[in-house]
TORPA-4810 file (N, C-alpha, C, O; in nm, 3 decimals):
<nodes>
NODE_1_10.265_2.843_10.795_10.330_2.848_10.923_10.252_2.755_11.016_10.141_2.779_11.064_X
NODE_2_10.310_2.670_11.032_10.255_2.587_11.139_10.140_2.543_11.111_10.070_2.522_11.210_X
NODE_3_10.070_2.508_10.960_9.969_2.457_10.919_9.903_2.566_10.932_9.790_2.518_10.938_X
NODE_4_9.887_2.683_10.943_9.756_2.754_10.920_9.854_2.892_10.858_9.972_2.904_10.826_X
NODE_5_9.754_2.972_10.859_9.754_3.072_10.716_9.777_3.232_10.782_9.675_3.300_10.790_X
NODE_6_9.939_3.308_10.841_9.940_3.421_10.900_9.817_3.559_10.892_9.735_3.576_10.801_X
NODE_7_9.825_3.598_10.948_9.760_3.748_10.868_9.817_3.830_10.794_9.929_3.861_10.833_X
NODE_8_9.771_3.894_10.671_9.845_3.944_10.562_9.793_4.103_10.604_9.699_4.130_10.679_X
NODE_9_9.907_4.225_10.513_9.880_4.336_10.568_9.914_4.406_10.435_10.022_4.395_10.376_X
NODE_10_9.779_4.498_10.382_9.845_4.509_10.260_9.843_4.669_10.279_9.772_4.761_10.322_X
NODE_11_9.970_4.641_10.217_10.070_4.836_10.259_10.095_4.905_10.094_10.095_4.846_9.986_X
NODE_12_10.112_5.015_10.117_10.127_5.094_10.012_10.046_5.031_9.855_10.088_4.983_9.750_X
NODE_13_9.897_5.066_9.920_9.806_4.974_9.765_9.774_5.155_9.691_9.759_5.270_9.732_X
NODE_14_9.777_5.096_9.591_9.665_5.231_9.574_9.706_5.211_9.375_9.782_5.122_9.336_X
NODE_15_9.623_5.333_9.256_9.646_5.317_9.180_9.671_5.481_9.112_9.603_5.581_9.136_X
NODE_16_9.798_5.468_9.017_9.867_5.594_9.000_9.803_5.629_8.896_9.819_5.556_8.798_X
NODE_17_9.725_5.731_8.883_9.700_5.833_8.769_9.799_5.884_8.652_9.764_5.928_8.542_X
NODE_18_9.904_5.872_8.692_10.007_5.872_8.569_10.085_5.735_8.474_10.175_5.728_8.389_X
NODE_19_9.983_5.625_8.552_10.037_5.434_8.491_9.898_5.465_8.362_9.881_5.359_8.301_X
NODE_20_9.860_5.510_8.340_9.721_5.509_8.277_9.795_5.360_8.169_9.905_5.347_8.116_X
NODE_21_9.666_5.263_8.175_9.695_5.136_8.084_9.795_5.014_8.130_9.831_4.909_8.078_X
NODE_22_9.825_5.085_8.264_9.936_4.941_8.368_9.830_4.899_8.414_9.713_4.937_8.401_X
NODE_23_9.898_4.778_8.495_9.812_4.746_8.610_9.777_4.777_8.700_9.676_4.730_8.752_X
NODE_24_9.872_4.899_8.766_9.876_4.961_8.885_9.809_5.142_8.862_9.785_5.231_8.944_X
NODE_25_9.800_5.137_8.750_9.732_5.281_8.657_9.601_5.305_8.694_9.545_5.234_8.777_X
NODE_26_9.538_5.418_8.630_9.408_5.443_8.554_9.434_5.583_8.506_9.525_5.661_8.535_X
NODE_27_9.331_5.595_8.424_9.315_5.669_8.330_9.258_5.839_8.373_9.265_5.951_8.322_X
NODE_28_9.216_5.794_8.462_9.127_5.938_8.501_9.118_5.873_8.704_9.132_5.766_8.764_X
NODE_29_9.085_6.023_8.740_8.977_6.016_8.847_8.929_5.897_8.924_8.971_5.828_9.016_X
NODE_30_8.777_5.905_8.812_8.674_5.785_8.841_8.742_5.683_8.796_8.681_5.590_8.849_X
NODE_31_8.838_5.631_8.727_8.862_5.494_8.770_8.974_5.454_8.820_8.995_5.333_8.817_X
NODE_32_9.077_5.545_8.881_9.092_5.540_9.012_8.969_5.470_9.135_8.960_5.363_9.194_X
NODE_33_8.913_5.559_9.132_8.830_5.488_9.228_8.736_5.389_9.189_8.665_5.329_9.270_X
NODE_34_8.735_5.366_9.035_8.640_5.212_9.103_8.736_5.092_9.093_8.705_4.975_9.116_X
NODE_35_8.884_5.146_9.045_8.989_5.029_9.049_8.983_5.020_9.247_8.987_4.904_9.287_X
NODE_36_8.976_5.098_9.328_9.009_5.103_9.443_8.883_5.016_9.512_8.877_4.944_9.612_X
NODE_37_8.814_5.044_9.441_8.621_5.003_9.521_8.654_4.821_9.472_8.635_4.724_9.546_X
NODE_38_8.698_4.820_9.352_8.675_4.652_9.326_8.809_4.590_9.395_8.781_4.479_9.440_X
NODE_39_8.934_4.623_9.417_9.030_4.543_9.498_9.005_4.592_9.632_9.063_4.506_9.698_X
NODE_40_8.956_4.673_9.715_8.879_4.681_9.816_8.759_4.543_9.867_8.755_4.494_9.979_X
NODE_41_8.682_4.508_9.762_8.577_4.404_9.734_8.678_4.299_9.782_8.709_4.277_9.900_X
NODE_42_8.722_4.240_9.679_8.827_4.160_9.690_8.905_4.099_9.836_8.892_3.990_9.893_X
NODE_43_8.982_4.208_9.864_9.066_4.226_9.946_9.012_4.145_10.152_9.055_4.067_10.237_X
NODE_44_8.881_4.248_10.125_8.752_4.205_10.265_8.694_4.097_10.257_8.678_4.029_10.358_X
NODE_45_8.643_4.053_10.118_8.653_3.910_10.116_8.730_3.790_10.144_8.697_3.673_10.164_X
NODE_46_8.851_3.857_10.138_8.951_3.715_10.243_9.010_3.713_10.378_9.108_3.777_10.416_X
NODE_47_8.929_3.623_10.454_8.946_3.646_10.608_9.121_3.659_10.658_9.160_3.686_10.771_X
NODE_48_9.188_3.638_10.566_9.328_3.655_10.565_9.403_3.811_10.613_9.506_3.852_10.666_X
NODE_49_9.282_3.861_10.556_9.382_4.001_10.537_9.320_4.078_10.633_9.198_4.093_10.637_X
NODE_50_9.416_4.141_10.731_9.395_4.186_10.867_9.429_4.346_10.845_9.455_4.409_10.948_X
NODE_51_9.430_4.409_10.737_9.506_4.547_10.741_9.519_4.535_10.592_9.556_4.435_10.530_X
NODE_52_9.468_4.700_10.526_9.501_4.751_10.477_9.529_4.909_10.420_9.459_5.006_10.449_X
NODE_53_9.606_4.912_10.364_9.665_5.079_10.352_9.684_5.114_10.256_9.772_5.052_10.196_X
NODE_54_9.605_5.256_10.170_9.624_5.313_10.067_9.793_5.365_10.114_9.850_5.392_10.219_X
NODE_55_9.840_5.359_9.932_9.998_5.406_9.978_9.972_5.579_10.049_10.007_5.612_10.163_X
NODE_56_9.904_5.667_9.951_9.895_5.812_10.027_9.810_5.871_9.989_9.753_5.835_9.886_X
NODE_57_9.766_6.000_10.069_9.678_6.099_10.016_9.684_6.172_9.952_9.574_6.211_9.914_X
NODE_58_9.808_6.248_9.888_9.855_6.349_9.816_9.975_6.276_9.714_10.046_6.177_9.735_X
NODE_59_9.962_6.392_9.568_10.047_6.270_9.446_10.177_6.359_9.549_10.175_6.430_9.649_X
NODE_60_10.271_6.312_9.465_10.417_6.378_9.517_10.503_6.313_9.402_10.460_6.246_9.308_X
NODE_61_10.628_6.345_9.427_10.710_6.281_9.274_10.736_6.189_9.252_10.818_6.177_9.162_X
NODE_62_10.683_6.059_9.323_10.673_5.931_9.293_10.577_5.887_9.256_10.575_5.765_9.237_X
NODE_63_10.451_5.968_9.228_10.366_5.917_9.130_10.220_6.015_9.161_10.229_6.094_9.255_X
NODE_64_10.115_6.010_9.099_9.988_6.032_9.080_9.881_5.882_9.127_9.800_5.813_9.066_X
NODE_65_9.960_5.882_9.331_9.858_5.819_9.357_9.775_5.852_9.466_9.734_5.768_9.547_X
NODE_66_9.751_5.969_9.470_9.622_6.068_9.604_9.554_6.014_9.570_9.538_5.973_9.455_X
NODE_67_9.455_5.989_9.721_9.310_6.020_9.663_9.257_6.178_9.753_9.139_6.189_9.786_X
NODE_68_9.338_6.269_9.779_9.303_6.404_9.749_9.421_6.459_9.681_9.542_6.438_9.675_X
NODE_69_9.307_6.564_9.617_9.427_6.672_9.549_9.528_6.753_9.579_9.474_6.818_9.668_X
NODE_70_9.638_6.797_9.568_9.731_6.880_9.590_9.687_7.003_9.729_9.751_7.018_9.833_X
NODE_71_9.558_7.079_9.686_9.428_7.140_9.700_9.411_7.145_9.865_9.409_7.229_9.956_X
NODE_72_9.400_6.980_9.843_9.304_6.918_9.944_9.150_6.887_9.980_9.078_6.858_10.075_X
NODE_73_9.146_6.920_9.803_8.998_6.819_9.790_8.958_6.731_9.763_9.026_6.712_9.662_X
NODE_74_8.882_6.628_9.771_8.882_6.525_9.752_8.849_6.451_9.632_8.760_6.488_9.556_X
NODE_75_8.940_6.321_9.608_8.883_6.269_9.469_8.772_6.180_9.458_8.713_6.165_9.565_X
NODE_76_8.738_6.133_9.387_8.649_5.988_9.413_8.693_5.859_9.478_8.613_5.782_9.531_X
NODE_77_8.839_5.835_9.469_8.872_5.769_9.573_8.841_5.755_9.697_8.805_5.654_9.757_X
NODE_78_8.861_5.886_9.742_8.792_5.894_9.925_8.684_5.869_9.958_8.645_5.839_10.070_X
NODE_79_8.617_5.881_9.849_8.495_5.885_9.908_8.496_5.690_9.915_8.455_5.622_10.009_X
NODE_80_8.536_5.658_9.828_8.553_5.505_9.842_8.597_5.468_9.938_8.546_5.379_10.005_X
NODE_81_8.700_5.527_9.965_8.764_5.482_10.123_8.689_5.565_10.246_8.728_5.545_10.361_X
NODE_82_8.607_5.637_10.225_8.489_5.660_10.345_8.425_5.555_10.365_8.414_5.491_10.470_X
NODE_83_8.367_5.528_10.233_8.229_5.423_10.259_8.260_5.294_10.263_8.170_5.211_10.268_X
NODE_84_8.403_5.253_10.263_8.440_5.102_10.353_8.516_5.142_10.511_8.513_5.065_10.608_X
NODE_85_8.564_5.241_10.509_8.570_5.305_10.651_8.451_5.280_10.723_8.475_5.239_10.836_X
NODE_86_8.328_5.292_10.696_8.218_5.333_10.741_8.163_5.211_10.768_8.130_5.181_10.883_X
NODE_87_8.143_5.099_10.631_8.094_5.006_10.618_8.173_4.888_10.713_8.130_4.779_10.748_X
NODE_88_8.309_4.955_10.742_8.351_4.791_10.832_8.379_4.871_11.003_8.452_4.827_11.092_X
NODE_89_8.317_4.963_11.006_8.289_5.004_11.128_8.383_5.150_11.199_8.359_5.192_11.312_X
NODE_90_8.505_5.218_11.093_8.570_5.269_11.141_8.521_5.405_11.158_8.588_5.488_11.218_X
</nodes>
């Protein structure tokens, strides 16, 4: 746009506990969250991207992608998304 590069906003990210072996999957829990911790990495590394948003906190019938439980306790995800909450100042 006009020679330079908009701001990008990335919406509904997250990875479903029931894709186990997609791209958008994992297998368990913990790698849920370190799929979340390394495209997190990623993501802050490009001055491009002005916003981003786990799709939700709770699974529901479109998939197994919380990062808390049904419960409302927390998975290892959150805590991932605490400690870049934290780390970029929120």
């Amino acid at each position: 746009v006009l020679g330079a590069i908009p701001p990008v906003y990335i919406t509904e990210f997250g990875y479903d506990l029931g894709r186990c072996g997609q791209v958008e999957g994992a297998c368990s829990q913990q790698e849920q969250a370190s799929e979340l911790k390394a495209a997190y990495e990623v993501f802050l590394a490009d001055p491009h991207v002005a916003g981003i948003w786990c799709y939700q906190s709770h699974d529901d019938p479109g998939g197994q992608w919380g990062y808390m439980n049904n419960d409302n306790t927390t998975r290892p995800a959150f805590n991932v998304l605490s400690s870049v909450a934290i780390a970029e100042g929120q």
